[in-house]
GUMAR-361445 format. One line per field, with one value per atom (N, C-alpha, C): residue in one letter; atom name; x, y, z. Coordinates in nm, 4 decimals, decimal comma, always signed. Example, Ala and Ser with C-alpha at 12.3 -4.5 7.8 and 13.67 -1.06 7.14 Angstrom:
<pts>
code [a / a / a / s / s / s]
site [N / CA / C / N / CA / C]
u [+1,3190 / +1,2300 / +1,3200 / +1,2850 / +1,3670 / +1,2900]
v [-0,5690 / -0,4500 / -0,3300 / -0,2250 / -0,1060 / +0,0030]
w [+0,7800 / +0,7800 / +0,7800 / +0,7080 / +0,7140 / +0,7870]
</pts>
This chain:
<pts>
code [x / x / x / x / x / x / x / x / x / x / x / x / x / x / x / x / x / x / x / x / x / x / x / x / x / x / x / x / x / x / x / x / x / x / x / x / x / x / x / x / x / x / x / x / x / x / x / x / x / x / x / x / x / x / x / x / x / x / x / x / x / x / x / x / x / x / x / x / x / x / x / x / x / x / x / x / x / x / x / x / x / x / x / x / x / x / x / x / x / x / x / x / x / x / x / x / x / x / x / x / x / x / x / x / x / x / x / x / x / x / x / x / x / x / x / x / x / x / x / x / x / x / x / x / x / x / x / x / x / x / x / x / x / x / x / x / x / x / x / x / x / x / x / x / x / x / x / x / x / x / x / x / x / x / x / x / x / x / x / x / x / x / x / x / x / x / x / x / x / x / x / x / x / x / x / x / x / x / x / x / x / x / x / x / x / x / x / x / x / x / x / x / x / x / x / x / x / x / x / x / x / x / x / x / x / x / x / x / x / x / x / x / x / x / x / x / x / x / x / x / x / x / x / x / x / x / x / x / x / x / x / x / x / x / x / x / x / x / x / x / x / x / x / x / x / x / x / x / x / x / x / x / x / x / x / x / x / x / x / x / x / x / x / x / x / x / x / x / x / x / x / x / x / x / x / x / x / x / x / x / x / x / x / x / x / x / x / x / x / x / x / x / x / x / x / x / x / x / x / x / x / x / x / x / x / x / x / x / x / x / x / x / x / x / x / x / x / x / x / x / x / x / x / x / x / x / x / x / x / x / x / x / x / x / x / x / x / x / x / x / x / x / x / x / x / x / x / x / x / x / x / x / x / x / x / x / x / x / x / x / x / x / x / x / x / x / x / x / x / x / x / x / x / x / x / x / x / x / x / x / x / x / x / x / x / x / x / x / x / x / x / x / x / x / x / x / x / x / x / x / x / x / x / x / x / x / x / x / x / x / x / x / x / x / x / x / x / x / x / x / x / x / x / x / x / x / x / x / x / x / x / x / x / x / x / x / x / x / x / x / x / x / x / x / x / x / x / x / x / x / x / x / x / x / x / x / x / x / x / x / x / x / x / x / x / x / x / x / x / x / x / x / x / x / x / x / x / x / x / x / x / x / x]
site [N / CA / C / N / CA / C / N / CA / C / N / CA / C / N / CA / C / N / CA / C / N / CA / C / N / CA / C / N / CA / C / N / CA / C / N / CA / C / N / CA / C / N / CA / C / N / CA / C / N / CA / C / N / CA / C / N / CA / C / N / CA / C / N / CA / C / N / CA / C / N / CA / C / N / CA / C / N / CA / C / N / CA / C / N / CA / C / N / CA / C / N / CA / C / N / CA / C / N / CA / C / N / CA / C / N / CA / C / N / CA / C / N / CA / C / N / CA / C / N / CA / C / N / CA / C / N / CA / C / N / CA / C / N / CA / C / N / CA / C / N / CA / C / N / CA / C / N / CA / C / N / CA / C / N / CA / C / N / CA / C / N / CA / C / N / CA / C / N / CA / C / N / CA / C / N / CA / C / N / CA / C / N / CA / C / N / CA / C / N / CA / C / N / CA / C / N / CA / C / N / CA / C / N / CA / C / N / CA / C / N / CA / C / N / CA / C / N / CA / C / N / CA / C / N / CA / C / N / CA / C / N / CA / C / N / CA / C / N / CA / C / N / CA / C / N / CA / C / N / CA / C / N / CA / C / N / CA / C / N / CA / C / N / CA / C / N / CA / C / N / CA / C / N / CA / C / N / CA / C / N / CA / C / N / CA / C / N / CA / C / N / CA / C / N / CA / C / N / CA / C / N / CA / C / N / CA / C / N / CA / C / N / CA / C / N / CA / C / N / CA / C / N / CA / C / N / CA / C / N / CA / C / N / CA / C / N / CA / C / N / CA / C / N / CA / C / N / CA / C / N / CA / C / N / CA / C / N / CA / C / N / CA / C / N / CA / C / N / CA / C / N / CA / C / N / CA / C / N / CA / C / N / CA / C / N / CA / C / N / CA / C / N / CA / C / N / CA / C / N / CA / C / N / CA / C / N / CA / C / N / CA / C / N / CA / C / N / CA / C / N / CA / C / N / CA / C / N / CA / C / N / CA / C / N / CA / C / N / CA / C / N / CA / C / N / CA / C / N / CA / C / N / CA / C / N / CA / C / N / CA / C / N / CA / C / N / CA / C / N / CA / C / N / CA / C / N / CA / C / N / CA / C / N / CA / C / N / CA / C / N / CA / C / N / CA / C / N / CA / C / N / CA / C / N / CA / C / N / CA / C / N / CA / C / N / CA / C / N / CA / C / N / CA / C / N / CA / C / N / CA / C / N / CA / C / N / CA / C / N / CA / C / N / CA / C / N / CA / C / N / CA / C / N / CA / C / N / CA / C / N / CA / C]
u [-6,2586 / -6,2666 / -6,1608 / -6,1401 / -6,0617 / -5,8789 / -5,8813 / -5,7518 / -5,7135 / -5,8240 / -5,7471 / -5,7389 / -5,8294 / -5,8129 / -5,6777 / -5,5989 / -5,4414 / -5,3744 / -5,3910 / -5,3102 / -5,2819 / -5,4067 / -5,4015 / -5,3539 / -5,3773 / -5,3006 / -5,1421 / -5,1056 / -4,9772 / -4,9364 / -4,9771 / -4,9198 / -4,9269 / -5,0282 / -5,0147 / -4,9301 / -4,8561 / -4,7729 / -4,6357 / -4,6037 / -4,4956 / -4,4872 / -4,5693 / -4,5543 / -4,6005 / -4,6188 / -4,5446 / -4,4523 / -4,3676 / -4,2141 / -4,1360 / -4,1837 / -4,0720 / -4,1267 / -4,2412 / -4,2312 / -4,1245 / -4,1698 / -4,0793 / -3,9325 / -3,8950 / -3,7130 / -3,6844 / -3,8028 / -3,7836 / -3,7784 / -3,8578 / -3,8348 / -3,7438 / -3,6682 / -3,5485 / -3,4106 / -3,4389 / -3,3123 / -3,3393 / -3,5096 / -3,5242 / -3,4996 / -3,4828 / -3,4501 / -3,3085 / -3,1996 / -3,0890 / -3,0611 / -3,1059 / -3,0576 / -3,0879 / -3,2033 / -3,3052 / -3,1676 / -3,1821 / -3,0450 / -2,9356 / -2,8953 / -2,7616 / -2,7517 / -2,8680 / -2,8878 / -2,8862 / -2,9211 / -2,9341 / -2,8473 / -2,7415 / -2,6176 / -2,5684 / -2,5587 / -2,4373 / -2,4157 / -2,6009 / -2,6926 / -2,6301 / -2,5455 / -2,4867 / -2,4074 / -2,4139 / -2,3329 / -2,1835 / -2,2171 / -2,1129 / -2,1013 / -1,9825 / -1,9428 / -1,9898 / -2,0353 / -2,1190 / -1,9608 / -1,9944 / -1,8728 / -1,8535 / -1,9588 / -1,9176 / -1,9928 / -2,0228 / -2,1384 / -2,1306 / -2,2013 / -2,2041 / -2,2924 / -2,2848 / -2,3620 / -2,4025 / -2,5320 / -2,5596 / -2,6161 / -2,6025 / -2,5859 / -2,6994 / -2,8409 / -2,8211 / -2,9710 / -2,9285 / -2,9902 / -2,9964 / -3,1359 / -3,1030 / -3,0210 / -2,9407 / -2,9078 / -2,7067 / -2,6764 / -2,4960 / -2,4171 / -2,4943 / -2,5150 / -2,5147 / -2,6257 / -2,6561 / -2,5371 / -2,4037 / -2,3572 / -2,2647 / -2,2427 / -2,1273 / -2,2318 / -2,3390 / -2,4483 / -2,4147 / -2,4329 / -2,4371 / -2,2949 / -2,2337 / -2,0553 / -2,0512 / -2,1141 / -2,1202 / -2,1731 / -2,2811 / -2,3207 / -2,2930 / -2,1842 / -2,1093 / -1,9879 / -1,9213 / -1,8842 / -1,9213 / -1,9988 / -2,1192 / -2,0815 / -2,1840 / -2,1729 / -2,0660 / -1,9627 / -1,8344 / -1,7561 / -1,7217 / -1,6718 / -1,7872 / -1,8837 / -1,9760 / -1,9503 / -1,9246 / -1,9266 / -1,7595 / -1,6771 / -1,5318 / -1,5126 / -1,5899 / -1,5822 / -1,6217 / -1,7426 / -1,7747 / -1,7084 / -1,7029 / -1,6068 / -1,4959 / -1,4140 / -1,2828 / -1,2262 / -1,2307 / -1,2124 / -1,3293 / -1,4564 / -1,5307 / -1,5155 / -1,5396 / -1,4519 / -1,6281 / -1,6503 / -1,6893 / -1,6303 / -1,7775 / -1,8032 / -1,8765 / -1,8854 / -1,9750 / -1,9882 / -2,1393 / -2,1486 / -2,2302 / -2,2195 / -2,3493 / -2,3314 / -2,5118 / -2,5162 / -2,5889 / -2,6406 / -2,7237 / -2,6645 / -2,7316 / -2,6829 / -2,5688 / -2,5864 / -2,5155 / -2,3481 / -2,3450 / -2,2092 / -2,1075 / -2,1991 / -2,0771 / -2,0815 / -2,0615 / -1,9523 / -1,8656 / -1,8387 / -1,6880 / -1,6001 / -1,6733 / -1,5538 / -1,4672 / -1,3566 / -1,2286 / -1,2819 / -1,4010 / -1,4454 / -1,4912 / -1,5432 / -1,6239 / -1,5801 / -1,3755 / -1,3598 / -1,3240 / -1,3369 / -1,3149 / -1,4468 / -1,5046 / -1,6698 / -1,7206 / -1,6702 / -1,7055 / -1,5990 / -1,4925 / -1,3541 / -1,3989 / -1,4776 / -1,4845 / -1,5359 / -1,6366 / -1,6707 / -1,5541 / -1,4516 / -1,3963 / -1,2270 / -1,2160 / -1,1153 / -1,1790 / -1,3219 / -1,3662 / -1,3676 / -1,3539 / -1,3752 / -1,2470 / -1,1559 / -1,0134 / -0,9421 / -1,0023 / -1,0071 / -1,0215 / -1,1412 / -1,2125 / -1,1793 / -1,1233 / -1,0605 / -0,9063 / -0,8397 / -0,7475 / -0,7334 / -0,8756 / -0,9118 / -0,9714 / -0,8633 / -0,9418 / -1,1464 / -1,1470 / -1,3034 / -1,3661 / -1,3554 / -1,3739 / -1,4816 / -1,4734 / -1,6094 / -1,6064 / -1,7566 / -1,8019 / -1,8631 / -1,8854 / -1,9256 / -2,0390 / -2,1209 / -2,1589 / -2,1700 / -2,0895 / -2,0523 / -2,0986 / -2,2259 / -2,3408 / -2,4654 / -2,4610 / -2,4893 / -2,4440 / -2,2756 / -2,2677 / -2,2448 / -2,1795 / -2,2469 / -2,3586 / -2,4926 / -2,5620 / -2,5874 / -2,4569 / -2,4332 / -2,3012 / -2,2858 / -2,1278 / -2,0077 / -2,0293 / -1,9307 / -1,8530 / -1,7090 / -1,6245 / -1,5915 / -1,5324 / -1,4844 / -1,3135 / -1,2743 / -1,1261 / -1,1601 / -1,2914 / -1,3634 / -1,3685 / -1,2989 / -1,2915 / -1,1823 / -1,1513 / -1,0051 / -1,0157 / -0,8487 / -0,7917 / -0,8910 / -0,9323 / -0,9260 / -1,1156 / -1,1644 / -1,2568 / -1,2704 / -1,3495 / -1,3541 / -1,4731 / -1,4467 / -1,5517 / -1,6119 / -1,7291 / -1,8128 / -1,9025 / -1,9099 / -2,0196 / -2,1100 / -2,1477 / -2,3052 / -2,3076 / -2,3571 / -2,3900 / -2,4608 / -2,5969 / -2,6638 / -2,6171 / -2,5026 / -2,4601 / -2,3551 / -2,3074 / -2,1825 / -2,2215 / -2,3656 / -2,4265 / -2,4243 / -2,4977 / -2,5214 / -2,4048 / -2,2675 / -2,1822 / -2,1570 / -2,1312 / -2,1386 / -2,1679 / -2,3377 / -2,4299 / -2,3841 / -2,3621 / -2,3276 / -2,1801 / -2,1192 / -2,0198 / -2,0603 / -2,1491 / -2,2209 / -2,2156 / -2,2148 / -2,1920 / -2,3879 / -2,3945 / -2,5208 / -2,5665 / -2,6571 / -2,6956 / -2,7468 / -2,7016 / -2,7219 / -2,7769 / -2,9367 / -2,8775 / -2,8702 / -2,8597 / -2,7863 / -2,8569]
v [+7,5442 / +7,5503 / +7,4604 / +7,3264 / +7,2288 / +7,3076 / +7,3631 / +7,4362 / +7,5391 / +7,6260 / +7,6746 / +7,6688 / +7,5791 / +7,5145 / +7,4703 / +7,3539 / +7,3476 / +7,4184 / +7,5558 / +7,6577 / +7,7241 / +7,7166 / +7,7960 / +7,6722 / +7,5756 / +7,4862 / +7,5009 / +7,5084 / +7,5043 / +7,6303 / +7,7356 / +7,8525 / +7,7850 / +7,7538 / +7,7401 / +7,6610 / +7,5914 / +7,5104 / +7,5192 / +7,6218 / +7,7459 / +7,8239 / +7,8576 / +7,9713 / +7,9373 / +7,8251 / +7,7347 / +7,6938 / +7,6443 / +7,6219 / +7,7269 / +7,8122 / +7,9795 / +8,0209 / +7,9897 / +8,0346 / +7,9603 / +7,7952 / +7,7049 / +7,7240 / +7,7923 / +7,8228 / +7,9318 / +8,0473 / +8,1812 / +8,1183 / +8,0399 / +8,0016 / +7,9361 / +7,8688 / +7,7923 / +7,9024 / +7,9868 / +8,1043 / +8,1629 / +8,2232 / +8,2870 / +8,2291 / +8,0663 / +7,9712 / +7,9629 / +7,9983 / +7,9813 / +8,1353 / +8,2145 / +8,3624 / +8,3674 / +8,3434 / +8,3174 / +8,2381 / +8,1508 / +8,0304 / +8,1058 / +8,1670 / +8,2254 / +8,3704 / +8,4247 / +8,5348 / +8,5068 / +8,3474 / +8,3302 / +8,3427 / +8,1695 / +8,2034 / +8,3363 / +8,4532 / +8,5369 / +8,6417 / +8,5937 / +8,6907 / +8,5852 / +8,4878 / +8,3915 / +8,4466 / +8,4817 / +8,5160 / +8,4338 / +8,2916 / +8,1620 / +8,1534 / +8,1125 / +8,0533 / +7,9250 / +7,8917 / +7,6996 / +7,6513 / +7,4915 / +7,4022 / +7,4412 / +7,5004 / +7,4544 / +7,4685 / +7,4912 / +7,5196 / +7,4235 / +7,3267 / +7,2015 / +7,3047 / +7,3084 / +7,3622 / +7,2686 / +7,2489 / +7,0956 / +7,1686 / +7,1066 / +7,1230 / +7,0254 / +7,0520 / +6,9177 / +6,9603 / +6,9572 / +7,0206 / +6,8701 / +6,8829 / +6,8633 / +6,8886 / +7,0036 / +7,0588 / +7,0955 / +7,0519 / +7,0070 / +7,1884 / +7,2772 / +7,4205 / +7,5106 / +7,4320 / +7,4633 / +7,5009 / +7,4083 / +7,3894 / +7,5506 / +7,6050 / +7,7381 / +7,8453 / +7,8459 / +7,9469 / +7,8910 / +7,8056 / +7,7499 / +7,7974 / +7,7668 / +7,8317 / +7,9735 / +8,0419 / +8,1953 / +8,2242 / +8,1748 / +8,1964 / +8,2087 / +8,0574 / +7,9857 / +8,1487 / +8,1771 / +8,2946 / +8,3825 / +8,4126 / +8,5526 / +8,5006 / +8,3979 / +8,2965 / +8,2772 / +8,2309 / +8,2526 / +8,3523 / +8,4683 / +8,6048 / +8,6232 / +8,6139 / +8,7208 / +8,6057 / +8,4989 / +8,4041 / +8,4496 / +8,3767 / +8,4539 / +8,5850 / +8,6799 / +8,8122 / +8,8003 / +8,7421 / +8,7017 / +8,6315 / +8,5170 / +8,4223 / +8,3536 / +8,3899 / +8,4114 / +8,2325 / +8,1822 / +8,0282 / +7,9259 / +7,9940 / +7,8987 / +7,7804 / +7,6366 / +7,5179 / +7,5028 / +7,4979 / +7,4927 / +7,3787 / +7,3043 / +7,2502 / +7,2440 / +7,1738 / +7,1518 / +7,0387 / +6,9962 / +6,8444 / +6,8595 / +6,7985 / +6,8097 / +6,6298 / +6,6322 / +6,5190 / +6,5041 / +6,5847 / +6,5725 / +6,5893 / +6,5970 / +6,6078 / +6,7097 / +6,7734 / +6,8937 / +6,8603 / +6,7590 / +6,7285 / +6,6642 / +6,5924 / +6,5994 / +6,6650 / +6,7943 / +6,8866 / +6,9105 / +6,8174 / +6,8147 / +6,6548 / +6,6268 / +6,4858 / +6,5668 / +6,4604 / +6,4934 / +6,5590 / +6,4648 / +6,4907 / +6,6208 / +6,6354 / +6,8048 / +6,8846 / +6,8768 / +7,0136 / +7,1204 / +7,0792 / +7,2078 / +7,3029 / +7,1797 / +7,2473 / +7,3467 / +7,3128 / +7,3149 / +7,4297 / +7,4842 / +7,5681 / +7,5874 / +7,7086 / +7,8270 / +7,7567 / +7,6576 / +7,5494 / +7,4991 / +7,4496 / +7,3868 / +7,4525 / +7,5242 / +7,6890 / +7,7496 / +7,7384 / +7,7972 / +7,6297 / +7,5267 / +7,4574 / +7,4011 / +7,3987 / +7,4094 / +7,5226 / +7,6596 / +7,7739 / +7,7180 / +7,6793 / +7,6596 / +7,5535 / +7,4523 / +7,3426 / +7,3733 / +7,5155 / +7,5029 / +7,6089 / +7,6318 / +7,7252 / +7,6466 / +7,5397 / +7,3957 / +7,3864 / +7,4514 / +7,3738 / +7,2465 / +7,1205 / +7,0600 / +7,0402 / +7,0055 / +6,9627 / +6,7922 / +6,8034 / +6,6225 / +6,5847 / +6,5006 / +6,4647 / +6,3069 / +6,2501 / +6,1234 / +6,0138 / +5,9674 / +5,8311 / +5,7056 / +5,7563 / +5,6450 / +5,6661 / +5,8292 / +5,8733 / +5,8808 / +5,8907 / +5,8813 / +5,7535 / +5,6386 / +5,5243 / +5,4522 / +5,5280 / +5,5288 / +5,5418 / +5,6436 / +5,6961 / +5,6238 / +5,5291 / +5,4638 / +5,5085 / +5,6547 / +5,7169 / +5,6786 / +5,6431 / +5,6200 / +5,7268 / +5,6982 / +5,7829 / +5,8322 / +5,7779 / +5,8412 / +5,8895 / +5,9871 / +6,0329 / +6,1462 / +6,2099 / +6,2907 / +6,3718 / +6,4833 / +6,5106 / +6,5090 / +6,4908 / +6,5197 / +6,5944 / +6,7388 / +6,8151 / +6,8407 / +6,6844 / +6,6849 / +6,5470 / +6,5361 / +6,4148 / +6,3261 / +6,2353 / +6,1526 / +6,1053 / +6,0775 / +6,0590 / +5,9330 / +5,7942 / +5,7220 / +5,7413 / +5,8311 / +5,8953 / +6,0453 / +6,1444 / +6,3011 / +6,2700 / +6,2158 / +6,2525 / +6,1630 / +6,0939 / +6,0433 / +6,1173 / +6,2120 / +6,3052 / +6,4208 / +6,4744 / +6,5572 / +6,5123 / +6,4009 / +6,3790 / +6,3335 / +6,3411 / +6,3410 / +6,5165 / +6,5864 / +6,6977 / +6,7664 / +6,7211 / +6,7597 / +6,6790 / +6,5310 / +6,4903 / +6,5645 / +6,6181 / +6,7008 / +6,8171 / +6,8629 / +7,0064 / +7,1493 / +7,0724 / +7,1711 / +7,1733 / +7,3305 / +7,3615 / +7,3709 / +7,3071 / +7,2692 / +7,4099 / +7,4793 / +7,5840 / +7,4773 / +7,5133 / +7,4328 / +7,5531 / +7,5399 / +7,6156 / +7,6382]
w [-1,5731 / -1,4277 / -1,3632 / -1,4674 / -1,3261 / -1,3397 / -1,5029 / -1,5382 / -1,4574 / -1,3943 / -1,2944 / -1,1987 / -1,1486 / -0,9937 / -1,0417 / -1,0960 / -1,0940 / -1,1087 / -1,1841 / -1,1906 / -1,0208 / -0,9637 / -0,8472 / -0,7650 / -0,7237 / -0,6785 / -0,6834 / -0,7845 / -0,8342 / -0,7181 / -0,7647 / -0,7210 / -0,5438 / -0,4740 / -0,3557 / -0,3114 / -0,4212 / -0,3441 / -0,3372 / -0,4832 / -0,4877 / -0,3778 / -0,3191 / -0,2257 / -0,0955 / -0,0416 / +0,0788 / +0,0501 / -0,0653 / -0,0475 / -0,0427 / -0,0851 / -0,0465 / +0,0954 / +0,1109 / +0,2953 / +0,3891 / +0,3291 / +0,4135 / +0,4551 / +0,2791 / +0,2346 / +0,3428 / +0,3276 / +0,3930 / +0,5641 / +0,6140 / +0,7295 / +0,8117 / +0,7012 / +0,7521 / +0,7597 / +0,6774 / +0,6680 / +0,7980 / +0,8107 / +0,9335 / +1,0776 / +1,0467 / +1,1845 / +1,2178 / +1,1030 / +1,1562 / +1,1826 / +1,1717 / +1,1988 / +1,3179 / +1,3715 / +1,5111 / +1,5896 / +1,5838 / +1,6253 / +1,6779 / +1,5442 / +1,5705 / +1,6752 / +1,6322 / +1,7561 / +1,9261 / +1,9081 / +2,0381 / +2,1198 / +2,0382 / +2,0323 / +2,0998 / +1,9678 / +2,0030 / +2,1384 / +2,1862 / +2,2786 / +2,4188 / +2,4009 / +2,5423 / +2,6159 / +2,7226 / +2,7960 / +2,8174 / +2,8290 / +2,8266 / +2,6861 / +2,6682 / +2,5001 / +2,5461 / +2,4467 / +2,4494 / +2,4389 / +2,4020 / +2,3627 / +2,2454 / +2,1393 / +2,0184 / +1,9279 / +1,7912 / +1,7273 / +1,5991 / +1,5807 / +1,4125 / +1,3272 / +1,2442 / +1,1004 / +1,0278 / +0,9723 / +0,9286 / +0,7866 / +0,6860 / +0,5542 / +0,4511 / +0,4514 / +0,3673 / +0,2812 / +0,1175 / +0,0083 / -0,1013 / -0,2388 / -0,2953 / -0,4349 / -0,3872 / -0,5041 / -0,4684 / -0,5636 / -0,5199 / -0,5403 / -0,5887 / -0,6593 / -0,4770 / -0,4148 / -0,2812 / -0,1543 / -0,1604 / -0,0861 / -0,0666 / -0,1826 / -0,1864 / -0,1071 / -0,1553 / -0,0818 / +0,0714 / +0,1058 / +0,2307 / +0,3320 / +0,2708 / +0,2680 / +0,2976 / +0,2178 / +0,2199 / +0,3697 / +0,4058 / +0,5203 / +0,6356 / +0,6020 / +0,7128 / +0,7643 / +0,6161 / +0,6431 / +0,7311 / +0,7185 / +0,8106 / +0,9296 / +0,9503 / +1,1033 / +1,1746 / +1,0800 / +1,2141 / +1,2411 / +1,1764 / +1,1584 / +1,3248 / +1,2769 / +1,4270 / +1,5510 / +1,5225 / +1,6692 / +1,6976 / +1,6379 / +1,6884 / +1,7252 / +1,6689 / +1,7165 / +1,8305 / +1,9239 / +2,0121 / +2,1244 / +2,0611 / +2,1085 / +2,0619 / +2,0571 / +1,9710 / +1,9948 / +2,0632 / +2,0917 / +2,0799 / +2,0018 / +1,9878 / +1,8989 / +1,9018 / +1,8111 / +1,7050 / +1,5628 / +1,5050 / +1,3912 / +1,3221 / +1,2150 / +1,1754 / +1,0247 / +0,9437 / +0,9208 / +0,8984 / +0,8015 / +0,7373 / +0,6109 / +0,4821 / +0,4445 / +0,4130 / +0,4063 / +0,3109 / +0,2504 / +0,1552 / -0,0505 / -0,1519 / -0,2485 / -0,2854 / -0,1824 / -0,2194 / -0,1896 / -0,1088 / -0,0690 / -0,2207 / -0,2716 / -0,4272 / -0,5273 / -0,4621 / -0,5316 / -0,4663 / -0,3537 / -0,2937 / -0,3777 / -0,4609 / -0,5107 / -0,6158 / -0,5869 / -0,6486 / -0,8072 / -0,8433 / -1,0417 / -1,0207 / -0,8979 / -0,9401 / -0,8410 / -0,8810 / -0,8239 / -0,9260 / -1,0416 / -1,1627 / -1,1839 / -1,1449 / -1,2090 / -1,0568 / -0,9558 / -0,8290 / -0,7488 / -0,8431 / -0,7949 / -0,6751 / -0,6862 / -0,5677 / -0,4294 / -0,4626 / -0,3232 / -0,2826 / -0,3232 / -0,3076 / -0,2325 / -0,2986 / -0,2302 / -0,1010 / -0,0791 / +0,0613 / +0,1421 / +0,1150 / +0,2062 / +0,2225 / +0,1715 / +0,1711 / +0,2798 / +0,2649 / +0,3275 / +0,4732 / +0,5080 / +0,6284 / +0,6846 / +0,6511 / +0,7007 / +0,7388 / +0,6660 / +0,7260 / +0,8478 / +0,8623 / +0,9803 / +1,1171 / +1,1075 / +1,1694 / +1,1966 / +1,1271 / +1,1107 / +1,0453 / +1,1172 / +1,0002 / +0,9094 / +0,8174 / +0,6727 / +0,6223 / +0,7397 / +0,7193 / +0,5668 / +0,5379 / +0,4404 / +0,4862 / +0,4195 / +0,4902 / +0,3836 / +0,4010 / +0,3520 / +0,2716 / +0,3890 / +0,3726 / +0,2553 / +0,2397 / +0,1190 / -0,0028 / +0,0229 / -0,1081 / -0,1613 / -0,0607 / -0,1154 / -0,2018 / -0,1461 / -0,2582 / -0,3361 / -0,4137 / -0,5786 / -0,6118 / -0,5468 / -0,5788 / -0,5832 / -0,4899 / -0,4996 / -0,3375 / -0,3451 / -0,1938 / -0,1185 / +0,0180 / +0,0576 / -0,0424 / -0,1184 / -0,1617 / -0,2864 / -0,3230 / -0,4478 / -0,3624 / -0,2678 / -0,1896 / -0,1718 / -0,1674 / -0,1426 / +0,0153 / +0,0485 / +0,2139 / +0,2727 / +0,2736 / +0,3166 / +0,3484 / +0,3294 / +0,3619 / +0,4242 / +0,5479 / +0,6226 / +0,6071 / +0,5817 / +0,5484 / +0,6684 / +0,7029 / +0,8203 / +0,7943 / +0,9192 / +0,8050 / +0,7828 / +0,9147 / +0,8463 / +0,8945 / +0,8426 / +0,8203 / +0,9938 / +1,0236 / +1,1232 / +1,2306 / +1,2598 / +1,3580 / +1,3866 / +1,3291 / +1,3174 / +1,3843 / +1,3380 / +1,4137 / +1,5477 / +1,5936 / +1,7313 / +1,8354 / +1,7574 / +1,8348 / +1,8564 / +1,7742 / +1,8401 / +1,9081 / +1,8985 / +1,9784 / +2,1282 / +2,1515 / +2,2197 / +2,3276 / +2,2689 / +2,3311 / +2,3759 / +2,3552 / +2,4246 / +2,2800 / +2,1508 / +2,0544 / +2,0254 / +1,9457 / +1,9213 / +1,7803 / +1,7419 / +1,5841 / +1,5328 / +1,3991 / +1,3253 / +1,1871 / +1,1070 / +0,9954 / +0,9056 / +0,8349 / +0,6810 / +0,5661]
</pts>
């Protein structure tokens, strides 16, 4: 009896984290509809990034794809970025750009589409990793959620990812 009360436990708690996952996908689509449904182009749109899984960030990327293809189609001068702050951000260090290619070719890509790609500092500090464990072509930020709130502070609108 108590074996499958944990079995069924288990499962319930599997399947609030795939609702949760399914809900956060369904929150930035929601988001972005709103967005594209504006009559005014906003200032600006931040994409906020933040996983524990460093695997996470190219999926995240892909998206980003989708997302700005339909906002420029829209609004062809809209100013966009990204910041990730979470684990997923080192697979942007210099050590894991072999292992990391294709992340690393789209954010290369997208940065030279002046979008920039934050990184936070203050996190990876906590793995002893610096800001120059970084290539150029990613900006180091001291922190992921103060980076956000400057954007936000400029009149840009939070998508997360």
């Amino acid at each position: 009896m108590n074996k499958s009360f944990g079995t069924f436990f288990i499962y319930i708690i599997i399947g609030l984290a795939l609702l949760s996952v399914n809900s956060l996908v369904r929150a930035s689509d929601t988001e972005m509809d709103t967005i594209l449904k504006m009559e005014t182009m906003p200032e600006g749109v931040v994409f906020e990034v933040v996983s524990g899984n460093e695997d996470y960030l190219k999926t995240a990327l892909d998206k980003f794809d989708t997302y700005q293809e339909q906002l420029k189609e829209k609004f062809p001068n809209i100013k966009l970025a990204i910041v990730t702050h979470g684990s997923e951000q080192f697979a942007l260090t210099k050590n894991n750009k072999e292992k990391f290619a294709a992340t690393h070719l789209k954010v290369q890509k997208i940065s030279n589409d002046d979008v920039p790609v934050h990184i936070c500092e203050t996190h990876a500090s906590w793995r002893d990793v610096s800001a120059s464990d970084f290539p150029d072509y990613v900006d180091v930020s001291a922190t992921g959620p103060s980076q956000i709130r400057a954007y936000q502070g400029l009149g840009y609108i939070l998508v997360i990812l």
